[in-house]
mmCIF file of the N, C-alpha and C atoms, coordinates in Angstrom:
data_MODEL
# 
_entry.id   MODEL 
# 
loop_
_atom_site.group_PDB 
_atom_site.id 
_atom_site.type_symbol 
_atom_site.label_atom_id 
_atom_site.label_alt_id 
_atom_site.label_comp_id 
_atom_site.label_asym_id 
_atom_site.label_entity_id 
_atom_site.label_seq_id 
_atom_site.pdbx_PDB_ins_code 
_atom_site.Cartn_x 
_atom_site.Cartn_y 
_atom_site.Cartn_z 
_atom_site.occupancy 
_atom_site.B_iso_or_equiv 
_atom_site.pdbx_formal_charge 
_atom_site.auth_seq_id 
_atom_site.auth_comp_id 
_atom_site.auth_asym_id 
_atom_site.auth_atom_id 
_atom_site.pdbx_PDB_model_num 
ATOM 1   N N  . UNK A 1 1  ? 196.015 101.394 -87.349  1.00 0.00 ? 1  UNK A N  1 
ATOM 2   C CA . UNK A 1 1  ? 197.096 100.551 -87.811  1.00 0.00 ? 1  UNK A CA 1 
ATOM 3   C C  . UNK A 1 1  ? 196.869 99.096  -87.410  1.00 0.00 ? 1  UNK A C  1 
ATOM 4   N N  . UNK A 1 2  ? 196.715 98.857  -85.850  1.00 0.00 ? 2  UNK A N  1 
ATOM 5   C CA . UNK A 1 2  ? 196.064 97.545  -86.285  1.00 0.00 ? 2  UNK A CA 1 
ATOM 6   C C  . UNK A 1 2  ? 195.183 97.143  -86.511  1.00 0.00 ? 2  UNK A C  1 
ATOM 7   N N  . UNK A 1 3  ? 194.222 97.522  -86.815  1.00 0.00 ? 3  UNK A N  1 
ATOM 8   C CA . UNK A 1 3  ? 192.560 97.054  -87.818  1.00 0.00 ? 3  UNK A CA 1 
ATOM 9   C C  . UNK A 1 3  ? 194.012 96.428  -89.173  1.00 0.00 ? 3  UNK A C  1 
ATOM 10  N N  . UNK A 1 4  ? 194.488 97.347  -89.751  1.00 0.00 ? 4  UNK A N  1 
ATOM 11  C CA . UNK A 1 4  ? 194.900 96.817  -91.005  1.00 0.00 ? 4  UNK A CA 1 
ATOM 12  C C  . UNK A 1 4  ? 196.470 95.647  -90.638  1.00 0.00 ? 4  UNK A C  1 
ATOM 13  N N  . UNK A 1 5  ? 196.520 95.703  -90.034  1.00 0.00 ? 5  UNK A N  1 
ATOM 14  C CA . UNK A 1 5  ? 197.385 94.232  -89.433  1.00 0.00 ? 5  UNK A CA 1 
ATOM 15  C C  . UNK A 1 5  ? 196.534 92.628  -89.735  1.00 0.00 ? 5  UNK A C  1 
ATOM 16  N N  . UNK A 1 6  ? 195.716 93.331  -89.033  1.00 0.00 ? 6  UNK A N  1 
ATOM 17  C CA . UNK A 1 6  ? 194.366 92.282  -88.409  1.00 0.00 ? 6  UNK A CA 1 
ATOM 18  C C  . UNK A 1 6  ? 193.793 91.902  -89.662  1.00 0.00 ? 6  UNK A C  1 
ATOM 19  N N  . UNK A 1 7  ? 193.527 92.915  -90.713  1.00 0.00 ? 7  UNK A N  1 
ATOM 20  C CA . UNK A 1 7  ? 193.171 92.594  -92.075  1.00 0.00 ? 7  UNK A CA 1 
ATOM 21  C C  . UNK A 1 7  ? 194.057 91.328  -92.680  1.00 0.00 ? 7  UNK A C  1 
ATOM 22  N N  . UNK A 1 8  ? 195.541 92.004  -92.783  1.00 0.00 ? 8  UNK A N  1 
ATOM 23  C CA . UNK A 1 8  ? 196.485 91.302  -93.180  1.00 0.00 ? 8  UNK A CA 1 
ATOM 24  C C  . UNK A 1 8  ? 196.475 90.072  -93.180  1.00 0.00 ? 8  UNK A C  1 
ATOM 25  N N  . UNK A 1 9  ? 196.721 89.888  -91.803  1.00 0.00 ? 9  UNK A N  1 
ATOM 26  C CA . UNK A 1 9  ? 196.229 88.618  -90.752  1.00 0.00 ? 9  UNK A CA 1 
ATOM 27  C C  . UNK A 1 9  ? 195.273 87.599  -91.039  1.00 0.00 ? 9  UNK A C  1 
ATOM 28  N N  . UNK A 1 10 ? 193.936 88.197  -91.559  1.00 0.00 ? 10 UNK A N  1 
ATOM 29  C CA . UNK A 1 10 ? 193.129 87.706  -92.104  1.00 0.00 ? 10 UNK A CA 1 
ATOM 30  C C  . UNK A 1 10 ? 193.081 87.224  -93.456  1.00 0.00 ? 10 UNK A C  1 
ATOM 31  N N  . UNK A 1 11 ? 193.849 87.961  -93.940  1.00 0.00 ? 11 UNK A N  1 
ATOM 32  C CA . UNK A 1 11 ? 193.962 87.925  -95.897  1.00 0.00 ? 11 UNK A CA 1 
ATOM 33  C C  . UNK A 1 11 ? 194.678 86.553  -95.794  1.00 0.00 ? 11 UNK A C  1 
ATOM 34  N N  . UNK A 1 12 ? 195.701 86.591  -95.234  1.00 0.00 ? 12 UNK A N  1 
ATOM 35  C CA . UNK A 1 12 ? 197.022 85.579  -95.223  1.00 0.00 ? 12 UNK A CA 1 
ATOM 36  C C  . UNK A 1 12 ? 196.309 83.829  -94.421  1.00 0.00 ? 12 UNK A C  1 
ATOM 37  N N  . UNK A 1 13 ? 195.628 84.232  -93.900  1.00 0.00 ? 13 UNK A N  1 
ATOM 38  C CA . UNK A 1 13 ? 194.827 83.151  -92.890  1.00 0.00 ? 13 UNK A CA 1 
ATOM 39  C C  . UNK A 1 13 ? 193.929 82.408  -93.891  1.00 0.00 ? 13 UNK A C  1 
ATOM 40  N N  . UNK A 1 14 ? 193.183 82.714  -94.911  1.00 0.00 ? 14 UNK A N  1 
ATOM 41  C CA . UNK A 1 14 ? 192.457 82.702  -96.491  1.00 0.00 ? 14 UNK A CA 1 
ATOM 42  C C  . UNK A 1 14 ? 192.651 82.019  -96.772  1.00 0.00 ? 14 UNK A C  1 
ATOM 43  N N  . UNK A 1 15 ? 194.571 82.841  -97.187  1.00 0.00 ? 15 UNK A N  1 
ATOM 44  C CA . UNK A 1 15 ? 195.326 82.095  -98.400  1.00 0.00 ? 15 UNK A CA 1 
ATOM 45  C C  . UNK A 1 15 ? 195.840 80.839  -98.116  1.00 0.00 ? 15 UNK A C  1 
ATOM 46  N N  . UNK A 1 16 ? 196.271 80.612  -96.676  1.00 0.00 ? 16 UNK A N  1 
ATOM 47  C CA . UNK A 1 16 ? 196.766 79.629  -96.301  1.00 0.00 ? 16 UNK A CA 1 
ATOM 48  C C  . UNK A 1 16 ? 195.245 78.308  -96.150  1.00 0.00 ? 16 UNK A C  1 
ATOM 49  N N  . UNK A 1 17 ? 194.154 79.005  -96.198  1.00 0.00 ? 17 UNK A N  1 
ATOM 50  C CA . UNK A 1 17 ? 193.360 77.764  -95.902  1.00 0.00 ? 17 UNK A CA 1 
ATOM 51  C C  . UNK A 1 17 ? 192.949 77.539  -97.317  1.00 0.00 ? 17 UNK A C  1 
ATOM 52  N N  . UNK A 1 18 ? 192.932 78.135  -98.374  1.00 0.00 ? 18 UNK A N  1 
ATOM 53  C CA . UNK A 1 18 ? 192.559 77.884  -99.424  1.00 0.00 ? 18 UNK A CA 1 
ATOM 54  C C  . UNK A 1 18 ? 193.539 76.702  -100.118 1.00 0.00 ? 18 UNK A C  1 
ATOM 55  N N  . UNK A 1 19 ? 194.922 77.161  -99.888  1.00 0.00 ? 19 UNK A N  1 
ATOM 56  C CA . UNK A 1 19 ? 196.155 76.013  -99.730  1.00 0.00 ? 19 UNK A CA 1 
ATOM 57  C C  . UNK A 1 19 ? 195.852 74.620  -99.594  1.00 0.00 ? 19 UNK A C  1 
ATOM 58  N N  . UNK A 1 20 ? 195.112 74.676  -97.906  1.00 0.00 ? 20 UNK A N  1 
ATOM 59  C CA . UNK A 1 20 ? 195.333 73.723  -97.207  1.00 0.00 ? 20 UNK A CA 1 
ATOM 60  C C  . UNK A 1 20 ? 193.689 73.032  -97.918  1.00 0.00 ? 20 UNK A C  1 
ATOM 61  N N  . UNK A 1 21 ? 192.655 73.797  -98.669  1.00 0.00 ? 21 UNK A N  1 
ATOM 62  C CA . UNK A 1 21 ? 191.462 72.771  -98.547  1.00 0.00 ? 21 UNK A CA 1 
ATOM 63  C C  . UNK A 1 21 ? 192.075 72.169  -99.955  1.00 0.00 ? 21 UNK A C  1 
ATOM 64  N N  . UNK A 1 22 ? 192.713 72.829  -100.892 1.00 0.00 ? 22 UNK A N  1 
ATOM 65  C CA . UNK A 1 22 ? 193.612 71.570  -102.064 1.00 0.00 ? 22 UNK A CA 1 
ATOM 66  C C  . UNK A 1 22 ? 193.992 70.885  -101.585 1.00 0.00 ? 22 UNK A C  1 
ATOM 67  N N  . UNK A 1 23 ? 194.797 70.621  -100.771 1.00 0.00 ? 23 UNK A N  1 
ATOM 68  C CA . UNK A 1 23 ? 195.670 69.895  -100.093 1.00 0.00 ? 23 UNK A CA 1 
ATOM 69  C C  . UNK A 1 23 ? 194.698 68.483  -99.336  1.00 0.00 ? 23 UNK A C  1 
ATOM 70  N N  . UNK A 1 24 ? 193.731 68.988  -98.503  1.00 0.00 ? 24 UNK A N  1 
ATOM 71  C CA . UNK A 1 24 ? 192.991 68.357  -98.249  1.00 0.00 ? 24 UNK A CA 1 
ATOM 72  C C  . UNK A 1 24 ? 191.629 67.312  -99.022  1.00 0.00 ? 24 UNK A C  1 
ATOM 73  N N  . UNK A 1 25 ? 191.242 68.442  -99.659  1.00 0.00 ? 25 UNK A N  1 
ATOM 74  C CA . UNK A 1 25 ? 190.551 67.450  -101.036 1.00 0.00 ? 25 UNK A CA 1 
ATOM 75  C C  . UNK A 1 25 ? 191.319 65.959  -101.692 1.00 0.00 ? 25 UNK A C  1 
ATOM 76  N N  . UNK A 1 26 ? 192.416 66.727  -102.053 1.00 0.00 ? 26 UNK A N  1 
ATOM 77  C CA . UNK A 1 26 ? 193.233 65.275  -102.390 1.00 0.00 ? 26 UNK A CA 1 
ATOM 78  C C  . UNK A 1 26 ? 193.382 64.007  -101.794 1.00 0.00 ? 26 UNK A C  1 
ATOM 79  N N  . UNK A 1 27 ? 193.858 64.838  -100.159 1.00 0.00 ? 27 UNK A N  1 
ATOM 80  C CA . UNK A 1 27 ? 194.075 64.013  -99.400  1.00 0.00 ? 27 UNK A CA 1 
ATOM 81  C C  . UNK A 1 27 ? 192.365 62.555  -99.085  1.00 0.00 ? 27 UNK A C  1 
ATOM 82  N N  . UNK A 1 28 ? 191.723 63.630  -99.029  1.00 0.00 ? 28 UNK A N  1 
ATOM 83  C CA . UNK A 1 28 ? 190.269 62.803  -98.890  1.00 0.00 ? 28 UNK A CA 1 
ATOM 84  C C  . UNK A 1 28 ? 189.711 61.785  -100.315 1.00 0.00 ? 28 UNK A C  1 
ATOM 85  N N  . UNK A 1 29 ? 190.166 62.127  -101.461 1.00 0.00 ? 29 UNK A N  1 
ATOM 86  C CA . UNK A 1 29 ? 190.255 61.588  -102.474 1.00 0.00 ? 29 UNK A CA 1 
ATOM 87  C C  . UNK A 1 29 ? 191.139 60.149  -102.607 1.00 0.00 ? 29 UNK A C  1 
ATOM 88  N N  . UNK A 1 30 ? 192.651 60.430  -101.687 1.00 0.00 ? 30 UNK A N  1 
ATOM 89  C CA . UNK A 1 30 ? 193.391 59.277  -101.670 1.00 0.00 ? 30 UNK A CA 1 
ATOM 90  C C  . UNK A 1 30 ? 192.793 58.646  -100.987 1.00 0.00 ? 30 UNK A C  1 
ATOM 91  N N  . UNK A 1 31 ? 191.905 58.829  -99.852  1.00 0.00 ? 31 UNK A N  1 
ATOM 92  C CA . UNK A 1 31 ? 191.846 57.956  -98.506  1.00 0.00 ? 31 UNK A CA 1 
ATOM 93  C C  . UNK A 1 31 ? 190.375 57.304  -99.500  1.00 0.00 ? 31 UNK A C  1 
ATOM 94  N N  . UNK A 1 32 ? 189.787 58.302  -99.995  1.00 0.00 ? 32 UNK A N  1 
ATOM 95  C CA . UNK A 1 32 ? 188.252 57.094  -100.786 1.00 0.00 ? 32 UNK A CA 1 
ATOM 96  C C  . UNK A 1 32 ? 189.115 55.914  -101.277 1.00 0.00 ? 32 UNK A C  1 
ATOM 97  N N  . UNK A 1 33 ? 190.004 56.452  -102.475 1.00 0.00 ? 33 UNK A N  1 
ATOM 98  C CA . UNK A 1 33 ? 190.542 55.326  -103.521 1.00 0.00 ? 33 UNK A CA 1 
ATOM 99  C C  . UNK A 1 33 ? 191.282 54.137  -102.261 1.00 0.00 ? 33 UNK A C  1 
ATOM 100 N N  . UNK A 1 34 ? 191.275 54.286  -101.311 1.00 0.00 ? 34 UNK A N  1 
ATOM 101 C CA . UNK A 1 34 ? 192.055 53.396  -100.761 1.00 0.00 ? 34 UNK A CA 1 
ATOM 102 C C  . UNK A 1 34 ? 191.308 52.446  -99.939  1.00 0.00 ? 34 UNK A C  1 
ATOM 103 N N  . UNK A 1 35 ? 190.074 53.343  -99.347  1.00 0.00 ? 35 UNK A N  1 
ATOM 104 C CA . UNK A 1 35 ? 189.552 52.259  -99.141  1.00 0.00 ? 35 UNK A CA 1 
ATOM 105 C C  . UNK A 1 35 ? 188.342 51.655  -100.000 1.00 0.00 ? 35 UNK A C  1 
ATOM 106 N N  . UNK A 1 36 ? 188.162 52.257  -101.303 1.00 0.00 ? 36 UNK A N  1 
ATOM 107 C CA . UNK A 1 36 ? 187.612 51.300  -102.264 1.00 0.00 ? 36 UNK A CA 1 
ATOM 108 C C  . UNK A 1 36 ? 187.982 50.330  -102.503 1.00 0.00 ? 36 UNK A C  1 
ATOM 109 N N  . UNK A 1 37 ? 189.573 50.078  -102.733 1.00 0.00 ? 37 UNK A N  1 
ATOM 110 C CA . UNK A 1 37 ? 190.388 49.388  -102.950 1.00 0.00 ? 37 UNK A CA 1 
ATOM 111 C C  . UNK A 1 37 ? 190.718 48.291  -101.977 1.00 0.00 ? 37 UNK A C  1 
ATOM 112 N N  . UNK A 1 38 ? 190.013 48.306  -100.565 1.00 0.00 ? 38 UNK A N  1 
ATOM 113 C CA . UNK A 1 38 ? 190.157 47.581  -99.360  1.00 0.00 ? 38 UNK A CA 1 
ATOM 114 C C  . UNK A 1 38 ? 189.872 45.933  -99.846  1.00 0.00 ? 38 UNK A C  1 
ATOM 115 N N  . UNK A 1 39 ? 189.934 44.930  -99.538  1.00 0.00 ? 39 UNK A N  1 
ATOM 116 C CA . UNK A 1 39 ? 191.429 45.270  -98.359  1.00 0.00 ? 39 UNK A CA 1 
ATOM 117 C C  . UNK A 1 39 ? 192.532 45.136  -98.998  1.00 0.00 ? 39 UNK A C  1 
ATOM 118 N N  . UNK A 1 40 ? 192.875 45.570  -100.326 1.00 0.00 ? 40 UNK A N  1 
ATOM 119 C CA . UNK A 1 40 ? 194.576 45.414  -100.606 1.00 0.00 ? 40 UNK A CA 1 
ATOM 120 C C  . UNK A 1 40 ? 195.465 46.998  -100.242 1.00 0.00 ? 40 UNK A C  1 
ATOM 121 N N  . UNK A 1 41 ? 196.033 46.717  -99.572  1.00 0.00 ? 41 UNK A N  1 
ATOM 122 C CA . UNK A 1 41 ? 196.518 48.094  -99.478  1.00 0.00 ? 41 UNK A CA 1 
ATOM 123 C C  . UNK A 1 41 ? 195.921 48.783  -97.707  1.00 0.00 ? 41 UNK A C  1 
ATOM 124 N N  . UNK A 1 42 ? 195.165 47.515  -97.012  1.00 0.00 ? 42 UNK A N  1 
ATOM 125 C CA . UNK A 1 42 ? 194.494 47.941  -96.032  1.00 0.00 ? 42 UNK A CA 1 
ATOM 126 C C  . UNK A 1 42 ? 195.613 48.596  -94.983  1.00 0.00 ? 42 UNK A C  1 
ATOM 127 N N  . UNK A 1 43 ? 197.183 48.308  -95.159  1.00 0.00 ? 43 UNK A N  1 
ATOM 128 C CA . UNK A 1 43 ? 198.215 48.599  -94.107  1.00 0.00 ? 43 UNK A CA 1 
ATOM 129 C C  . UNK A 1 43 ? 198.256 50.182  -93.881  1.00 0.00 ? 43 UNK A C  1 
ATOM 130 N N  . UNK A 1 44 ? 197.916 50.993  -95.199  1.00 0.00 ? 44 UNK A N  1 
ATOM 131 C CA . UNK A 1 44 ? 198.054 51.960  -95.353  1.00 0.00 ? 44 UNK A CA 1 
ATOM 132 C C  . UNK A 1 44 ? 196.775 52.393  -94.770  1.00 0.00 ? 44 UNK A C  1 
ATOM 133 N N  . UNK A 1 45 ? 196.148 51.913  -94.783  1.00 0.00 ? 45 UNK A N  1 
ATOM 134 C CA . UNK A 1 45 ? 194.633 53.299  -93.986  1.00 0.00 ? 45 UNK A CA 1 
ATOM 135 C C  . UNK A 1 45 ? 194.680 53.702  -92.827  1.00 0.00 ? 45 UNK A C  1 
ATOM 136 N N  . UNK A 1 46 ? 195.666 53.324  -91.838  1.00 0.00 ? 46 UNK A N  1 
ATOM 137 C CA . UNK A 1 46 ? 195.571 54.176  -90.659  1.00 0.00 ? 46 UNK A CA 1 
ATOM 138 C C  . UNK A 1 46 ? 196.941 55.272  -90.637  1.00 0.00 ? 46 UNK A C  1 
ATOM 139 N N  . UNK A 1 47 ? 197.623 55.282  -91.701  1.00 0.00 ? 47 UNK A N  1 
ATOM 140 C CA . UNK A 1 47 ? 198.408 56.541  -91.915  1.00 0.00 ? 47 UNK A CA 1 
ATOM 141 C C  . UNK A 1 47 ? 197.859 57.361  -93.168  1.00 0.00 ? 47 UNK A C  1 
ATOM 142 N N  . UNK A 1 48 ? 196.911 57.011  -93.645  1.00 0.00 ? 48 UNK A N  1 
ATOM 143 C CA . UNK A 1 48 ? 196.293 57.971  -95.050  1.00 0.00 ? 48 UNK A CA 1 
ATOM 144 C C  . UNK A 1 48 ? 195.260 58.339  -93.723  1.00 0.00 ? 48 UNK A C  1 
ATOM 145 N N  . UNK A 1 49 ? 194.403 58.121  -93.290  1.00 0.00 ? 49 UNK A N  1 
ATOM 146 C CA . UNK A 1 49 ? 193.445 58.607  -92.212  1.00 0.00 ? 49 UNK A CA 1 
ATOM 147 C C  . UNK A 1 49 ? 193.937 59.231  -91.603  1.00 0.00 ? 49 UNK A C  1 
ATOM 148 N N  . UNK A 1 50 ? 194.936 59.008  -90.749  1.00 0.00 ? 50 UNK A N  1 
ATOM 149 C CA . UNK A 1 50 ? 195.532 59.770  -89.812  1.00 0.00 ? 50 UNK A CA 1 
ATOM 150 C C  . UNK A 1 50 ? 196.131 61.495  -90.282  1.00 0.00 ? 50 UNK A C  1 
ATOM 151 N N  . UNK A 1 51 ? 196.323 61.313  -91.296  1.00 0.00 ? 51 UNK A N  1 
ATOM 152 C CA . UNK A 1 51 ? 196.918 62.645  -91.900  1.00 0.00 ? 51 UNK A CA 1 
ATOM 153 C C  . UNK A 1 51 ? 195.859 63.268  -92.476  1.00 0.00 ? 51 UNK A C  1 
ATOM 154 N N  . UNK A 1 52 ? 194.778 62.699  -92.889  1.00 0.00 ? 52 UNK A N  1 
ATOM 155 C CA . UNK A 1 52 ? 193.649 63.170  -93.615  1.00 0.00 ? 52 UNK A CA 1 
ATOM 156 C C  . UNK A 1 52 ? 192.747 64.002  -91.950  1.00 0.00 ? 52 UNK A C  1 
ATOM 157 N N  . UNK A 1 53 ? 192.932 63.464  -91.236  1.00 0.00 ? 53 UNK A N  1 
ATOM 158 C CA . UNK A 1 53 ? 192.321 63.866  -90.141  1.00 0.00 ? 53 UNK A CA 1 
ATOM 159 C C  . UNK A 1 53 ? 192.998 65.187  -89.600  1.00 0.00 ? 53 UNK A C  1 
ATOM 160 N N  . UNK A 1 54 ? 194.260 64.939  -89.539  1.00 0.00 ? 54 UNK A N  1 
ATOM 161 C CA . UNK A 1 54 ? 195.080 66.395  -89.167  1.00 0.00 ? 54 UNK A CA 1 
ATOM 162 C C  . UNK A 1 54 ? 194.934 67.257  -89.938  1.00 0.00 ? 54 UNK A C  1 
ATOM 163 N N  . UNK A 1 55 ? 194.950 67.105  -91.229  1.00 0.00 ? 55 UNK A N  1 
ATOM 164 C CA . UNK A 1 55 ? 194.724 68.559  -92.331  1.00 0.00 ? 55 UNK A CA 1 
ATOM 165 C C  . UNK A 1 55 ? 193.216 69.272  -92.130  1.00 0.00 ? 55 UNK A C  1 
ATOM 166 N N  . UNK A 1 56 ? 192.320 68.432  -91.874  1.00 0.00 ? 56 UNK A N  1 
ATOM 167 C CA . UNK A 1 56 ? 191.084 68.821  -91.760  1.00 0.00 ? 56 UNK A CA 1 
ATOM 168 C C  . UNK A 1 56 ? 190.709 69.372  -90.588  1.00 0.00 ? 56 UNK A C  1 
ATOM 169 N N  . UNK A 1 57 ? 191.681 69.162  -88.997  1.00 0.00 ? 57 UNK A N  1 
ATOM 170 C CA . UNK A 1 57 ? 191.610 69.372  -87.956  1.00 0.00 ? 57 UNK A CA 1 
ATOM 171 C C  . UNK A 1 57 ? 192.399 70.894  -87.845  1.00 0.00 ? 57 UNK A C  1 
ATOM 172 N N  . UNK A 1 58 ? 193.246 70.823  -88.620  1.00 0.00 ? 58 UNK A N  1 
ATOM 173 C CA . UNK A 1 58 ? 194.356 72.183  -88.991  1.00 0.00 ? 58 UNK A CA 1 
ATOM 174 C C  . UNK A 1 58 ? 192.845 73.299  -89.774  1.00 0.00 ? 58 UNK A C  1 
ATOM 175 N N  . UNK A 1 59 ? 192.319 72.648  -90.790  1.00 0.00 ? 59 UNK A N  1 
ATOM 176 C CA . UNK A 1 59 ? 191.250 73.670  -91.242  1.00 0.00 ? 59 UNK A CA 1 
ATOM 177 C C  . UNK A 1 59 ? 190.270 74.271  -90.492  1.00 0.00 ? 59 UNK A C  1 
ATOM 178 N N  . UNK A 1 60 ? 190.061 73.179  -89.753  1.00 0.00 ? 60 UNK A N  1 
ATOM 179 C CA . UNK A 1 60 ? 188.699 73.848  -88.921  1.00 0.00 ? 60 UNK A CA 1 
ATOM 180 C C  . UNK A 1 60 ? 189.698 74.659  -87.774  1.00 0.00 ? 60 UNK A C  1 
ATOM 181 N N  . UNK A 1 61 ? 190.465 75.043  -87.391  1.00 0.00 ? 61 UNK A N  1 
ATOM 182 C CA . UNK A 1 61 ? 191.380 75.530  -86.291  1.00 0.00 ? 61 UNK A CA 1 
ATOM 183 C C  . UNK A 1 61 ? 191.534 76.488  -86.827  1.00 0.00 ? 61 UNK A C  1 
ATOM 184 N N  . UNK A 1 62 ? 192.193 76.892  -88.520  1.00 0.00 ? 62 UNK A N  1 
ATOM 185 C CA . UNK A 1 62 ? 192.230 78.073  -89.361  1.00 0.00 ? 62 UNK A CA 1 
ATOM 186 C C  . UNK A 1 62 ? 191.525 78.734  -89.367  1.00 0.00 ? 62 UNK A C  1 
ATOM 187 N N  . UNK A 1 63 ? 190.153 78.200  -89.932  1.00 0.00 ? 63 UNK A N  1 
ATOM 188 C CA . UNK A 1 63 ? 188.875 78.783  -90.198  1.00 0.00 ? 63 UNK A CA 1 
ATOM 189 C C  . UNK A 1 63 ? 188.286 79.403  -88.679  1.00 0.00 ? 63 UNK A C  1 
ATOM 190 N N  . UNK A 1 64 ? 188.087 78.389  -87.601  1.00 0.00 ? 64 UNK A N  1 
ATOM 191 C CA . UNK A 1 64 ? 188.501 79.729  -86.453  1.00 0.00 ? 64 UNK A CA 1 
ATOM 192 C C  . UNK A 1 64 ? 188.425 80.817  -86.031  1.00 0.00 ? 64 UNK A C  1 
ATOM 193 N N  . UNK A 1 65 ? 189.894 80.547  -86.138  1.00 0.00 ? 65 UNK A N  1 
ATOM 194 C CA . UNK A 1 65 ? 190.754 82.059  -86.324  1.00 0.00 ? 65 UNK A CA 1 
ATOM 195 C C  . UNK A 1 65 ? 190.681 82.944  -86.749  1.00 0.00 ? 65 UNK A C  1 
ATOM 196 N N  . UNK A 1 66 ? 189.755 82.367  -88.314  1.00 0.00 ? 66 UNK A N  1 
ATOM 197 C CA . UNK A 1 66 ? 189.264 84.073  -89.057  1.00 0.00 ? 66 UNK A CA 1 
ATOM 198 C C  . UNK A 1 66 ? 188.352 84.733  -88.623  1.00 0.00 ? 66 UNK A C  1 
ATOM 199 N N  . UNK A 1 67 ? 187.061 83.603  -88.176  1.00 0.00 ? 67 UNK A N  1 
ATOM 200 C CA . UNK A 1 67 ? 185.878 83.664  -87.627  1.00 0.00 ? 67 UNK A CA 1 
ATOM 201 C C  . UNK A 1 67 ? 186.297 84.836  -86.536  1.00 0.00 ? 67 UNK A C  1 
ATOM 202 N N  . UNK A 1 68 ? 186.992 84.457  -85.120  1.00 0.00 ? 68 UNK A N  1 
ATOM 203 C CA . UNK A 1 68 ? 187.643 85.409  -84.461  1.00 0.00 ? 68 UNK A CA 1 
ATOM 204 C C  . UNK A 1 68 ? 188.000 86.562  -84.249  1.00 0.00 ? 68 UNK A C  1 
ATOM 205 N N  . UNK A 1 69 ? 188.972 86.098  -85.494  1.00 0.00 ? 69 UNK A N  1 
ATOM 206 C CA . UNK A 1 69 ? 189.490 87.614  -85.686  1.00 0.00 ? 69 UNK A CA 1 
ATOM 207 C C  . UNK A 1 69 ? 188.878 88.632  -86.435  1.00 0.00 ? 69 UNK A C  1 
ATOM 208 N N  . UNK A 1 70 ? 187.220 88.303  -87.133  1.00 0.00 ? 70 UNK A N  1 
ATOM 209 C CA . UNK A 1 70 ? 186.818 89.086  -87.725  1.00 0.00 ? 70 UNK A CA 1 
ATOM 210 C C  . UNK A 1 70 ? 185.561 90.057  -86.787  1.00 0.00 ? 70 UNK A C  1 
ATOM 211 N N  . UNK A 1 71 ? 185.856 88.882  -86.193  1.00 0.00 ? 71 UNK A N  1 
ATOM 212 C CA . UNK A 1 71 ? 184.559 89.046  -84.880  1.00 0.00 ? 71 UNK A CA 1 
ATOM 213 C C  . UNK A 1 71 ? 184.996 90.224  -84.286  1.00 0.00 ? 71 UNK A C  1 
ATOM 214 N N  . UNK A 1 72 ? 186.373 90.461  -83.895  1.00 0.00 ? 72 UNK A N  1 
ATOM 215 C CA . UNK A 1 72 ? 187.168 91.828  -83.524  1.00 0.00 ? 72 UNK A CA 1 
ATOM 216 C C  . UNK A 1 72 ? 187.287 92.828  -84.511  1.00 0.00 ? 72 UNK A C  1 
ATOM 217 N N  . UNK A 1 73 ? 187.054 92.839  -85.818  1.00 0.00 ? 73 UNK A N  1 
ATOM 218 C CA . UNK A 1 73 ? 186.737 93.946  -86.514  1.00 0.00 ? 73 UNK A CA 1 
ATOM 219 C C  . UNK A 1 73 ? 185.955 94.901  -86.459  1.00 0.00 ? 73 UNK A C  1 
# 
């Protein structure tokens, strides 16, 4: 029973990073266009960075976890 928790666990851990690398692509997409666009708009690059950095810091922390928890399979 928990092998298939742990599965679960894992399935759901996926879905949520598959989520989060859309999420993140974009995010890395806004932060190019912005600083192509440098320097108008330069006020904004240390809060488009800053968040672009956490989503990607959240992924590799996800990814992890699966690593981990598969390692216990």
């Amino acid at each position: 029973m928990a092998e298939t928790e742990e599965t679960t666990n894992i399935e759901e851990l996926k879905t949520k990073i598959k989520r989060l690398n859309s999420k993140a692509g974009q995010m890395k997409m806004d932060l190019h266009d912005l600083a192509e666009g440098l320097p108008t708009d330069y006020e904004n690059l240390m809060d488009v960075a800053e968040a672009t950095y956490k989503i990607y810091s959240q992924l590799n922390e996800l990814k992890q976890q699966v690593k981990n928890m598969e390692k216990k399979l």
